[in-house]
N, C-alpha and C positions, 0 to 999 in steps of 0.2 A: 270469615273464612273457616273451613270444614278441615279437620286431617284425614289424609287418606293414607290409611295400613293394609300391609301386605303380608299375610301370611308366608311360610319357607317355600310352600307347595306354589304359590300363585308368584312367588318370586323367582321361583324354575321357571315359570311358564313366562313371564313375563322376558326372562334373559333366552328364553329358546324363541321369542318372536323375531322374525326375517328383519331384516333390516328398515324393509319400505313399511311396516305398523309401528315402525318407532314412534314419528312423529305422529301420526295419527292416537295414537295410545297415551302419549305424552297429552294430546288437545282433549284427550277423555278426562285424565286425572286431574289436567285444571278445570275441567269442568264439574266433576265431583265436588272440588273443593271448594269452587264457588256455589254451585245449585244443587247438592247430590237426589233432593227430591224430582227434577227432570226426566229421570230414567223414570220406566217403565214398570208397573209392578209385575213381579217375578209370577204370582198367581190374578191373574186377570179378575175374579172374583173376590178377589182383599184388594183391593187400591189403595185403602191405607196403610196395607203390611210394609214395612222397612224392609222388606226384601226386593231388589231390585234390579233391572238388566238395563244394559246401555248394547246400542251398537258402535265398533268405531270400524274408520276406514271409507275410502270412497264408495265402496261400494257394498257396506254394513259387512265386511268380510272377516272382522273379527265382533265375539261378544264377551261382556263380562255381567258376570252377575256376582252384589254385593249388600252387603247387612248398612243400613243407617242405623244407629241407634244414640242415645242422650245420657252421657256421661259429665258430671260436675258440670249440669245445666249449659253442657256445651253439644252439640251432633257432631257424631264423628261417623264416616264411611270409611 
């Protein structure tokens, strides 16, 4: 399993999401945790870059975009 941190900034945004992207948002971060290479690379042209965006919501109506990177031989997003 992966840790998933949140910056103060992305923890505003996160507490200011409507009610109905909770759970949707919530189905993101476990899915971070478990696969965070899934998402998408952030620049189409690096595909290996650790930068990267997810959509969530039924209908991709929210996105996030997040750093992977390999701390104490562990990935963390």
């Amino acid at each position: 399993m992966y840790t998933v941190s949140l910056d103060d900034e992305s923890e505003q945004q996160v507490d200011a999401l409507p009610p109905v992207a909770l759970a949707p948002f919530a189905e993101l971060r476990t899915m971070l945790e478990v696969a965070p290479w899934n998402g998408d690379p952030l620049n189409k042209l690096k595909p290996d870059s650790p930068m990267r965006t997810c959509t969530f919501g039924p209908n991709d109506e929210g996105m996030t975009v997040y750093l992977s990177w390999m701390t104490n031989n562990a990935w963390t997003s």
